[in-house]
C-alpha positions in Angstrom: 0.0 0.0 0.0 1.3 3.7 -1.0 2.0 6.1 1.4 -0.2 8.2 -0.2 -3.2 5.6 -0.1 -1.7 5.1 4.1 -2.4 8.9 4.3 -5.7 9.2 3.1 -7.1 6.1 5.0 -5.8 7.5 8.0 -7.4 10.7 7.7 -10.4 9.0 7.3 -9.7 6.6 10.0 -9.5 10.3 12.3 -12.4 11.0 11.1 -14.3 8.4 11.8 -12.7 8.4 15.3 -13.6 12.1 15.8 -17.7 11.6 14.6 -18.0 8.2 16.8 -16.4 10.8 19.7 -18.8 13.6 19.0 -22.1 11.4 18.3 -21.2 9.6 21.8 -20.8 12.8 23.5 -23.8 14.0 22.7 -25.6 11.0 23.1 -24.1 10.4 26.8 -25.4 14.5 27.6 -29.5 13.5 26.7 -28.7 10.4 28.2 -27.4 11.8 31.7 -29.7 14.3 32.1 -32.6 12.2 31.6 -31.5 8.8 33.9 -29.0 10.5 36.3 -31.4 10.1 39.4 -31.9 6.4 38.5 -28.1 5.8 37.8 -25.8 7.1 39.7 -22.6 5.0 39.0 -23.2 6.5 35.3 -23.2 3.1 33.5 -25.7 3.8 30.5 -23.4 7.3 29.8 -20.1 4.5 30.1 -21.4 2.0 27.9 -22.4 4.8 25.7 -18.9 5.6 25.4 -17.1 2.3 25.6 -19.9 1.7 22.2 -18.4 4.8 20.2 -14.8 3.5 20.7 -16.2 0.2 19.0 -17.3 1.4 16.4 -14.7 3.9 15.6 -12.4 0.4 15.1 -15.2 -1.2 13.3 -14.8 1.8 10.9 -11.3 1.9 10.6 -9.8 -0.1 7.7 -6.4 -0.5 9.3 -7.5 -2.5 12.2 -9.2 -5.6 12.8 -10.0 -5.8 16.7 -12.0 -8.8 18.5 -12.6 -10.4 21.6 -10.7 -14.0 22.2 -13.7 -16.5 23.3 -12.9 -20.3 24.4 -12.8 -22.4 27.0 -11.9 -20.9 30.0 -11.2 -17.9 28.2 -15.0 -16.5 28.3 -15.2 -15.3 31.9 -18.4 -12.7 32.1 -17.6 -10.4 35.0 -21.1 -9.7 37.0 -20.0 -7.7 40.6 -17.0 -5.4 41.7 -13.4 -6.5 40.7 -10.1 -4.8 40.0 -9.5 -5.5 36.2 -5.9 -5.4 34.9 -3.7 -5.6 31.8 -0.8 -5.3 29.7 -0.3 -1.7 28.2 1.2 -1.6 24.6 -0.3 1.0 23.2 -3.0 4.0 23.2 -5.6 2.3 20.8 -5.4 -0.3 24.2 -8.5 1.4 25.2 -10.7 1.2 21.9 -9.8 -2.8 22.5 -10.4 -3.2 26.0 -14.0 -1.5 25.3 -14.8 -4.4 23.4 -15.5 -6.3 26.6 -19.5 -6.4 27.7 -19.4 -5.3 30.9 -18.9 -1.4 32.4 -16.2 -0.6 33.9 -14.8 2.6 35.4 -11.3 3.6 34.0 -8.4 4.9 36.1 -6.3 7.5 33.4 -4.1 10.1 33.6 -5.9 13.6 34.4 -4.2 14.8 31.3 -6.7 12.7 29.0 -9.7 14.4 31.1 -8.5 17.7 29.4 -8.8 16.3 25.9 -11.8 18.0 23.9 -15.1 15.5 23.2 -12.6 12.3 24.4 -12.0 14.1 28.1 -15.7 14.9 28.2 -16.9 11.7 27.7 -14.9 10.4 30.6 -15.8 12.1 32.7 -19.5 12.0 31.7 -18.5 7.8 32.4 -17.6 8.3 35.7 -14.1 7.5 35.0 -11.3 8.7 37.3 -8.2 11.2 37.2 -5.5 10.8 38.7 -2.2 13.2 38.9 0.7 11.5 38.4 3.5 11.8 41.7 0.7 13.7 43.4 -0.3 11.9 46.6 -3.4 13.9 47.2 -4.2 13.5 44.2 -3.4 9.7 44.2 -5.5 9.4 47.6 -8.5 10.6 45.8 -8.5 8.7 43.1 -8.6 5.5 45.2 -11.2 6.9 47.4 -13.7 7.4 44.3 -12.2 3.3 43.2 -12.9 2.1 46.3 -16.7 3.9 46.5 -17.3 2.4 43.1 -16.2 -1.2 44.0 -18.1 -1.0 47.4 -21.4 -0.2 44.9 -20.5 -3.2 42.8 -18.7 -1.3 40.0 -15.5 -2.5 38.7 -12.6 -0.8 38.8 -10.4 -1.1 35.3 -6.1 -0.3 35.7 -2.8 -1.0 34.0 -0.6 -2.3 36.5 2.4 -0.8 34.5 1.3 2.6 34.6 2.6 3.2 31.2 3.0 1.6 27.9 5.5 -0.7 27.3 8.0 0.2 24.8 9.0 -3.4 24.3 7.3 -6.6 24.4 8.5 -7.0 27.6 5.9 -6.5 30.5 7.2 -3.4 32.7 7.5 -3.7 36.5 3.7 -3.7 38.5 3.1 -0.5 40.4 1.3 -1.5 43.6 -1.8 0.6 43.7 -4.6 -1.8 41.6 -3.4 -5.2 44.0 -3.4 -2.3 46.9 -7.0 -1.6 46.6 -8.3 -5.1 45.5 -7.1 -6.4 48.9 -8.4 -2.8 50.8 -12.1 -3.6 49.1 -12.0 -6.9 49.3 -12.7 -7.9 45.8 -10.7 -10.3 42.8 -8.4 -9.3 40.3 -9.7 -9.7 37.2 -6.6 -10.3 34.5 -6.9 -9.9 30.8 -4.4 -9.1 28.4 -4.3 -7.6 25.0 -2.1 -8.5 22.1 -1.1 -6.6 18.1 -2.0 -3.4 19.6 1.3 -2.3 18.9 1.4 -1.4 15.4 -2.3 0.1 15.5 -0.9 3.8 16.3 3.0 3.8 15.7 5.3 5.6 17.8 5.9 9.5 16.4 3.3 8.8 13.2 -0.2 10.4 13.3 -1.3 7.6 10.9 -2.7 4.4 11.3 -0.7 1.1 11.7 -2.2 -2.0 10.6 -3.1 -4.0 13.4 -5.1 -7.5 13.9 -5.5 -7.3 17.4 -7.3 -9.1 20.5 -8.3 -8.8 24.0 -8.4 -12.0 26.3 -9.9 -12.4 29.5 -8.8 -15.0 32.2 -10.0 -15.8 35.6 -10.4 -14.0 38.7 -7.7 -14.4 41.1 -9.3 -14.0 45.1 -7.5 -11.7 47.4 -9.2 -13.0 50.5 -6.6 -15.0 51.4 -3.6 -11.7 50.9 -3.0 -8.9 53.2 -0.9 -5.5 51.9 2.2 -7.5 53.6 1.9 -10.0 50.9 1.5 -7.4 48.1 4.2 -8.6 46.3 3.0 -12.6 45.7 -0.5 -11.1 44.7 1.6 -8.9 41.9 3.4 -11.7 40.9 0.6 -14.1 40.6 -1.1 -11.7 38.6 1.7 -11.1 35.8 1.9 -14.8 35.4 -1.6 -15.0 34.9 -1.0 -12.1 32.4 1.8 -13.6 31.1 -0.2 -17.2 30.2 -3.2 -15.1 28.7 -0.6 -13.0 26.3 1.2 -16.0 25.1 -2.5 -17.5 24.2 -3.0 -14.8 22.2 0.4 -15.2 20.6 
């Protein structure tokens, strides 16, 4: 394929991506207004928005995204759970949404500031957080662990970043932190060909044929925060097996 052809599928690939944000948006405002007093945990206005990022991949000619569905592999989450996964890249998101339950995101408060996309978030009841800011940190797990305690799950990268490499980065503490606080499973999944869907310093699209797998829960009755550690580690090997499924 030309660059020139590469170009002009990726503009409309943007543009797709830029009408699924705005008709969501809008959508997710009439929505709110009219069932706020009879959903609090905004999970019609999330779904709303987890939809539009579907379809913004169904639209896009570059990428071919799906859900990985087998035995043992077809775990429907129904109550509150801390969800984690691998981060390779940003279309991680438009992936993960594929998944057919509601879940509240942790993200950076950066994204919150993004025009439509930022909006939507928070219209979802997703939560900011400010990097290296503890106040800022606290808060965010306070509005995680009010969620969880409602029966809403709680969706983080363990990494805190993307991986440059196909390497899994080191787990940050926080998501194993506040399953073991609340009470509630970890949930792993883990996505695979993400990579090449947006490449590194190019505004065009990659082609990508990409999926998101979903394991079992992993109880953290048995773990206190001074066994932190095994709960992380038995998490990235669950990871770990799920990615090499994919593979």
């Amino acid at each position: 394929m030309s660059k020139g052809v590469i170009t002009l599928l990726s503009i409309w690939g943007w543009l797709m991506v830029s009408l699924c944000a705005i008709a969501g948006f809008c959508l997710q405002v009439v929505v709110t207004l009219v069932v706020y007093p009879f959903d609090r945990n905004r999970i019609l206005a999330g779904r709303i928005f987890r939809a539009s990022a579907v379809m913004a991949t169904t639209l896009n000619p570059f990428w071919r995204f799906k859900r990985f569905t087998g035995p043992n592999y077809d775990y429907d989450l129904k109550g509150p759970a801390v969800v984690i996964s691998n981060h390779c890249s940003h279309s991680d998101s438009f992936l993960i949404s594929r998944l057919p339950w509601e879940m509240k995101w942790l993200g950076k408060r950066s994204l919150f500031k993004i025009p439509v996309v930022g909006w939507s978030m928070y219209l979802s009841g997703d939560i900011a957080v400010k990097r290296g800011d503890s106040s800022s940190v606290n808060e965010a797990m306070d509005k995680c662990l009010g969620y969880l305690a409602k029966g809403v799950p709680i969706m983080m990268f363990p990494e805190g970043t993307r991986s440059r490499t196909d390497d899994l980065l080191a787990f940050k503490d926080g998501a194993f932190r506040l399953a073991i606080q609340a009470g509630v499973p970890i949930l792993p999944i883990a996505v695979h060909g993400t990579r090449s869907a947006l490449p590194k310093s190019d505004w065009r699209f990659g082609r990508s044929d990409a999926a998101v797998i979903v394991g079992q829960p992993i109880s953290t009755q048995e773990y206190e925060l001074g066994s932190l550690d095994e709960l992380k580690a038995k998490s990235r090997a669950a990871i770990e097996t799920l990615r090499e499924r994919l593979r």
